[in-house]
C-alpha positions as CSV (number, residue, x, y, z in Angstrom):
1,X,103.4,122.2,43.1
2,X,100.5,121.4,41.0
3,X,102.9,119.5,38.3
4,X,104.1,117.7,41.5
5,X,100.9,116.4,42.8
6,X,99.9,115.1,39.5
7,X,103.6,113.1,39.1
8,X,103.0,112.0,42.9
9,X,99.1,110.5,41.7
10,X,100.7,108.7,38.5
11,X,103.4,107.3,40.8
12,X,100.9,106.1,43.1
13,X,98.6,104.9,40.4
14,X,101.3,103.0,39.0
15,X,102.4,101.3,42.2
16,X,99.2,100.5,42.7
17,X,98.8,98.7,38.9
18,X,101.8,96.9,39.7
19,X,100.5,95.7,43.0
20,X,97.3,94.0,40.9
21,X,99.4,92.1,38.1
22,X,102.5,91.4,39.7
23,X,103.2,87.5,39.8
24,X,104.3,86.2,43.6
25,X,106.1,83.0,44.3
26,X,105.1,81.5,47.5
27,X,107.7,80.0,49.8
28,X,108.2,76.2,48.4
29,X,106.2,73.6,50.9
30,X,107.6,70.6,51.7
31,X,105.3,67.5,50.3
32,X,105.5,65.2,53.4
33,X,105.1,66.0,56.8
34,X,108.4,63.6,58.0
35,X,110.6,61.3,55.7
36,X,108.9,60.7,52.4
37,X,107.4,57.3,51.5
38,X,109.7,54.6,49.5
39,X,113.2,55.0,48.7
40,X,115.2,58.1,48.9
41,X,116.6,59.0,45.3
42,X,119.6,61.3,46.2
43,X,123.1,60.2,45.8
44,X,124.3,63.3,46.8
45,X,123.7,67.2,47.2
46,X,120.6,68.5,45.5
47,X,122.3,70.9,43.3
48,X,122.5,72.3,39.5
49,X,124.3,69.4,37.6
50,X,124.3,71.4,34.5
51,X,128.1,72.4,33.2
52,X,130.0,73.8,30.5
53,X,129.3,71.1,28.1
54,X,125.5,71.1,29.2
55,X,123.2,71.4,25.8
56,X,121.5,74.5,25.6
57,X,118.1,75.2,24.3
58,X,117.5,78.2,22.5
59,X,120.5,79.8,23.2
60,X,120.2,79.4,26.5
61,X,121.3,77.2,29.2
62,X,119.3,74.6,31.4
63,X,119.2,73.9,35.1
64,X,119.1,70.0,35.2
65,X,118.5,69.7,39.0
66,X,120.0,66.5,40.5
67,X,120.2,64.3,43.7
68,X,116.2,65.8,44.8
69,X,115.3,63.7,47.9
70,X,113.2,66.1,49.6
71,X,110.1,66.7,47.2
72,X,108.6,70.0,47.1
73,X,105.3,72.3,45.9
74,X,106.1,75.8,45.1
75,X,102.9,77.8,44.1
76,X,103.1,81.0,41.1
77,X,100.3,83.2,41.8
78,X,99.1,85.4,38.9
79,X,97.7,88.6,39.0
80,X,94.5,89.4,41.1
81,X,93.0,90.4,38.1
82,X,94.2,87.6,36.1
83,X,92.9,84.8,38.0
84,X,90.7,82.6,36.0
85,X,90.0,80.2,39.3
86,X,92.1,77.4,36.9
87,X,95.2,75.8,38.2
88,X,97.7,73.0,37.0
89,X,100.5,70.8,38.6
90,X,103.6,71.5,36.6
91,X,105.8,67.9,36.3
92,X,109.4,68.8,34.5
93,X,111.0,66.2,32.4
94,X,114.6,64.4,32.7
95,X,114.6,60.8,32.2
96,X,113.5,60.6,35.9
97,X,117.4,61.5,36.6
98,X,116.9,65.0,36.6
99,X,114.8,67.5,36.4
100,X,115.1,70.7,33.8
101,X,113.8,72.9,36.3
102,X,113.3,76.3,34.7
103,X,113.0,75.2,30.9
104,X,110.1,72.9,31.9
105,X,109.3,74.3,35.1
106,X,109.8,77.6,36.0
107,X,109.3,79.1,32.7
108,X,106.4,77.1,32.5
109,X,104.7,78.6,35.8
110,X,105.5,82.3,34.4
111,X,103.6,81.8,31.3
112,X,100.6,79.8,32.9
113,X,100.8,82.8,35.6
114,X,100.4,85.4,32.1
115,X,97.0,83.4,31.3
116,X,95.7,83.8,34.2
117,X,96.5,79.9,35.5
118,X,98.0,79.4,39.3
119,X,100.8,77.1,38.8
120,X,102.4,74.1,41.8
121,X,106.1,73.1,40.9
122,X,106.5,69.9,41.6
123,X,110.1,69.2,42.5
124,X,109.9,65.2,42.7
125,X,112.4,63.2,43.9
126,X,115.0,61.9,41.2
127,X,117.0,60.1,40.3
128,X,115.4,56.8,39.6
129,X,117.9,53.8,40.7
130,X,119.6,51.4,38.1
131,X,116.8,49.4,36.0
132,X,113.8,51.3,37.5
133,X,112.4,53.0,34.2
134,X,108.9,54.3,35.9
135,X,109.8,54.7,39.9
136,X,107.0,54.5,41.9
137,X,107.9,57.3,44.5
138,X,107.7,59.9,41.2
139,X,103.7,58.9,41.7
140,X,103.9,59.0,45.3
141,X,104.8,62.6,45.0
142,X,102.8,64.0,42.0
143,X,99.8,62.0,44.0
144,X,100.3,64.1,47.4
145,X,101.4,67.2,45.6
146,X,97.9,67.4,43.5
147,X,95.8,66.7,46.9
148,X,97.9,69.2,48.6
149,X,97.3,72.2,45.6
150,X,93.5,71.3,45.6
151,X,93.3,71.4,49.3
152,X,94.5,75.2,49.1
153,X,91.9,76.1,46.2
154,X,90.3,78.2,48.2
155,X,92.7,80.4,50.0
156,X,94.3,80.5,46.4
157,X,90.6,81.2,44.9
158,X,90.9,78.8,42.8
159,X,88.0,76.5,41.4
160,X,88.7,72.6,42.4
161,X,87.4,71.2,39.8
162,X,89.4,73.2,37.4
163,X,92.9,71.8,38.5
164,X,95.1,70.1,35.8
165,X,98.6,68.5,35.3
166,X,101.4,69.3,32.7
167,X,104.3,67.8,32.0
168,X,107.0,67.2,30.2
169,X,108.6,64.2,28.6
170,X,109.3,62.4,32.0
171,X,106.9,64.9,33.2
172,X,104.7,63.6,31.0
173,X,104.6,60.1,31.3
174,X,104.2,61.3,35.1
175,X,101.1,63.3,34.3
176,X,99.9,59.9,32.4
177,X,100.4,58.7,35.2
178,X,98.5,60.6,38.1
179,X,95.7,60.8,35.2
180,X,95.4,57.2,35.0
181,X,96.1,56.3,38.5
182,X,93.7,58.2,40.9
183,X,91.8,55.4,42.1
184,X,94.3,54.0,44.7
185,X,97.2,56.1,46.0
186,X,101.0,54.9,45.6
187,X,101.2,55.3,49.7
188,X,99.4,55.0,52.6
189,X,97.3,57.9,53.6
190,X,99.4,60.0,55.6
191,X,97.5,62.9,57.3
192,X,94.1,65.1,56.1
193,X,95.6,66.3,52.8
194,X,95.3,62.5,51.4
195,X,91.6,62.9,52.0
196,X,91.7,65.4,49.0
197,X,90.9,63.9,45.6
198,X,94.3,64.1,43.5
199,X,92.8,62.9,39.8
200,X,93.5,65.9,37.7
201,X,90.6,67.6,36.1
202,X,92.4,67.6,32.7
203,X,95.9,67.1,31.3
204,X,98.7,68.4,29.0
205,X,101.2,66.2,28.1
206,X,104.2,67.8,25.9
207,X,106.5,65.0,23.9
208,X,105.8,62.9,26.8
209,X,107.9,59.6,27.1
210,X,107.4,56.0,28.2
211,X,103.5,55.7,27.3
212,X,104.6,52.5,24.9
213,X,105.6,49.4,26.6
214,X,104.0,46.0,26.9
215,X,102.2,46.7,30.4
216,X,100.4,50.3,29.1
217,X,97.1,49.2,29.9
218,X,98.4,47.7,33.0
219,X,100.4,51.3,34.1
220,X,97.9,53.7,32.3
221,X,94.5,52.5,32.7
222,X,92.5,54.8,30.5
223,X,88.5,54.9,30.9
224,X,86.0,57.0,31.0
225,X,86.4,58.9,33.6
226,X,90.3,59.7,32.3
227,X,90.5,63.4,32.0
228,X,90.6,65.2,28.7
229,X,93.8,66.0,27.6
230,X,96.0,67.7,25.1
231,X,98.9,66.0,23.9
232,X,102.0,67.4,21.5
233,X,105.0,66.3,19.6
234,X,106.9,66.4,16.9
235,X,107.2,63.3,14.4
236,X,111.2,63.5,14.6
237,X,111.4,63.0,18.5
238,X,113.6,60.6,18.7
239,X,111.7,59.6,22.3
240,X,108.9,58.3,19.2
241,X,105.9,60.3,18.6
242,X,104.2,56.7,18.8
243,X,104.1,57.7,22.6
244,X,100.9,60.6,21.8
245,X,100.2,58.3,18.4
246,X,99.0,55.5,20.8
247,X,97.8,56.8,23.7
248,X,95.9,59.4,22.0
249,X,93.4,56.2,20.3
250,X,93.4,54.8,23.7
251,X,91.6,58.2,24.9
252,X,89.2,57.8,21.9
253,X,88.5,54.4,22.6
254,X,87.6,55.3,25.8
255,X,85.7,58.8,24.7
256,X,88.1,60.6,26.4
257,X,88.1,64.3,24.8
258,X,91.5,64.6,23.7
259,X,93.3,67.0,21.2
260,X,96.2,65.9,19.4
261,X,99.0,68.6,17.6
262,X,101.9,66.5,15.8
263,X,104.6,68.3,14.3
264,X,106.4,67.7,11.7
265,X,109.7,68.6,13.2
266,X,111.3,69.9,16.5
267,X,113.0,67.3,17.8
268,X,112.7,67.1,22.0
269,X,113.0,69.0,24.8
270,X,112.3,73.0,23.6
271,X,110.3,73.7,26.6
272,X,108.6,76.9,25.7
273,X,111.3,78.6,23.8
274,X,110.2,80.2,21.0
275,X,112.3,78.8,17.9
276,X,111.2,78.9,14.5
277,X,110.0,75.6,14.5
278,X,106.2,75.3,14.2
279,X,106.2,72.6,17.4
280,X,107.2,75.6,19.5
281,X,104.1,77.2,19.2
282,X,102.3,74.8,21.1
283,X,101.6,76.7,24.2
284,X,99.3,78.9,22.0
285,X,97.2,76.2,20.3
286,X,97.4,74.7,24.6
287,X,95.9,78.1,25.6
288,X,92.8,77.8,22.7
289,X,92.2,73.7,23.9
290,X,91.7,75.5,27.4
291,X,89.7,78.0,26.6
292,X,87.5,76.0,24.4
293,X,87.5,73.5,27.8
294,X,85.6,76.4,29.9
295,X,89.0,75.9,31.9
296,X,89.8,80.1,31.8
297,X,86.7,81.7,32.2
């Protein structure tokens, strides 16, 4: 009996552990409260559009979600005792057709969740339509979902003023983006949540794309009230590691703290699968930039 009791406390001890760092997924939320502003993207069924042929990264394969017309937030919770009070809005790359949903999205949110960061998954609305390179309802959505996740800091017990974006290629010119272009919303105010500020408190951007182009200081206004950031690439990237090259001297110009990591290889689109190439590291050297930041106290 007594060998019992003592395998009955463990058992109990343990589910209680569990109950402390388990991660929990909240139910996704729908961005707008009726039919989103500007054009619907979907030509079809939002579905998986990966198939046999699809690339794989790492070894393994990639959901490249397609035909997204109703935009969504879905917020990854870490452990109680985890919680730093930090949060970021996760943006997944794809050309603006797509969106690799788990290699730069889900993933993502798991290993922010292990640092002790509350994660939003931004599922924006893709794709972009023929000759529209940077659509505007992309903004539209990143601008309402980053107003939505601060207006919930504190039932999430998060800090406000410790709530970031990261993104990835597309993703990351779309974090540019909402960094650069918090002044004046994409839409009309549409109900309270638009009352919340949605200028990220600071920024990673990983082998983001589209930064170069004749109008950048036109569609990325950089000052000084740009948040810092931390930008990475690899010098091979055929997307051209000009795109953090440039935009990182901009941030200096405008004594914007910014750390820069070029690599010199990797290629694009790794996510955060751990490969032997040094640019795959980056979500450790992005962990240090926060912590030096005060961002995971």
């Amino acid at each position: 009996m007594k060998f019992t009791a003592v395998k009955l406390f463990l058992l109990v001890a343990l589910v209680s552990l569990n109950s402390v760092t388990a991660q929990e997924v909240l139910q996704p939320m729908a961005l707008w409260p009726a039919t989103p502003p500007g054009r619907v993207a979907a030509r079809g069924e939002e579905k998986d559009t990966t198939n046999e042929k699809g690339n794989k990264v790492a070894g393994k394969s990639v959901i490249r979600l397609g035909n997204v017309s109703s935009p969504t937030l879905t917020i990854y919770k870490p452990a109680a005792d985890k919680n730093t009070g930090a949060a970021m809005l996760i943006c997944p790359g794809g050309g603006y057709n797509i969106l690799a949903y788990d290699l730069e999205g889900t993933e993502v949110c798991e290993w922010l969740n292990s640092i002790g960061v509350t994660a939003g998954l931004l599922k924006y609305r893709v794709p972009k339509s023929e000759g529209d390179l940077r659509p505007i309802e992309a903004l539209m959505d990143a601008q309402r979902a980053m107003s939505m996740l601060r207006g919930q800091a504190s039932e999430l017990g998060l800090n406000e003023n410790r709530i970031g974006v990261l993104g990835f290629s597309a993703g990351g010119h779309l974090s540019a983006r909402l960094s650069t272009n918090y002044g004046q919303r994409a839409y009309e105010a549409v109900d309270e949540v638009d009352k919340m500020a949605c200028r990220p408190d600071f920024a990673v951007l990983v082998y983001p794309a589209y930064l170069i182009h004749k109008d950048h200081a036109e569609e990325l206004p950089v000052d000084g009230q740009t948040p810092p950031m931390f930008l990475t690439m690899a010098a091979d990237d055929p997307v051209d590691a000009d795109n953090v090259l440039e935009f990182s001297l901009a941030l200096k110009h405008a004594k914007v703290p910014v750390e820069l990591h070029l690599y010199p290889k990797g290629g694009h689109g790794y996510g955060l699968r751990r490969t032997e190439a040094a640019c795959t590291h980056w979500p450790d050297r992005a962990a240090e930039w926060m912590r030096g930041q005060g961002l995971l106290k």
